[in-house]
N, C-alpha and C positions, 0 to 999 in steps of 0.2 A: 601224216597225222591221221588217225582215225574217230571219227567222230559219229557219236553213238545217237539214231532216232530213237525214239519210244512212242508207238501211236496206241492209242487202248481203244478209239471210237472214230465213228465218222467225221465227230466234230472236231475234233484234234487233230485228223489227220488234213479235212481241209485246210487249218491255220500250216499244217507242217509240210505239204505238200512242195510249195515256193522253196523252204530251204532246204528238205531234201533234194532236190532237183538241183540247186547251185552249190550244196558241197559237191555232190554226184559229177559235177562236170568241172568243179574245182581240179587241175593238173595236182596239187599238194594236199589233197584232201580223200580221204577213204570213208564212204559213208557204210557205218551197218546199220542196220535195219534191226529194232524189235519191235513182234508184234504181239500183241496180247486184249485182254478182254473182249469184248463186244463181236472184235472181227472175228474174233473165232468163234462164237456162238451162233449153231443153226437159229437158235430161237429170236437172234436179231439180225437174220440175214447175214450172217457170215460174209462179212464185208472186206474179208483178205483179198479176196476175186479184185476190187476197187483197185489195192495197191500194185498190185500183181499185172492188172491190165495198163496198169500208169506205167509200169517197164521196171518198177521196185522191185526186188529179190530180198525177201524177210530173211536175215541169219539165223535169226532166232525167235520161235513162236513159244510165248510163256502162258498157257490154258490152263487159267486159273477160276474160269466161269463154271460152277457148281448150280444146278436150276432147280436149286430149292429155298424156301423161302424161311428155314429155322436158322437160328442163332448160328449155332453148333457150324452149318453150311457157310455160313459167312468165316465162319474164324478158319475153319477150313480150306477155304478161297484164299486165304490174307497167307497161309499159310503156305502155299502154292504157287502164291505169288514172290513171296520169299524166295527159297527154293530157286524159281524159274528165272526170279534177274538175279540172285546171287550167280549162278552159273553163266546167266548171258554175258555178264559184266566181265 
């Protein structure tokens, strides 16, 4: 059985850290990995390095961070974000 993370920040990913790790070594369990917001953004330390050195392999990275601060960029982002987990999924 495959069973899908979704980490968007540091702070979600330290809560998801513990159960990524025990489906991971679950014998009946397939973890994948998506990664998206924050960690992918230089302007917030691109925090994938974190998961990556934890021994996690992202399947799927959905860069949906846009660095601008108009409306327009937002619906844009949300949009992208669509998009990125309709595919990962």
């Amino acid at each position: 059985m495959k069973c899908a993370i979704v980490t968007t920040s540091r702070a979600d990913y330290g809560l998801l850290k513990s159960p990524m790790t025990a489906i991971r070594e679950h014998a009946g369990l397939t973890l994948q990995t998506i990664v998206s917001g924050t960690h992918l953004a230089p302007s917030h330390g691109r925090t994938i390095s974190e998961i990556e050195n934890d021994g996690f392999k992202p399947d799927w990275l959905v860069d949906l961070i846009i660095d601008s601060p108009s409306k327009v960029s937002r619906a844009y982002s949300m949009g992208l974000g669509l998009i990125g987990f309709a595919t990962a999924f």
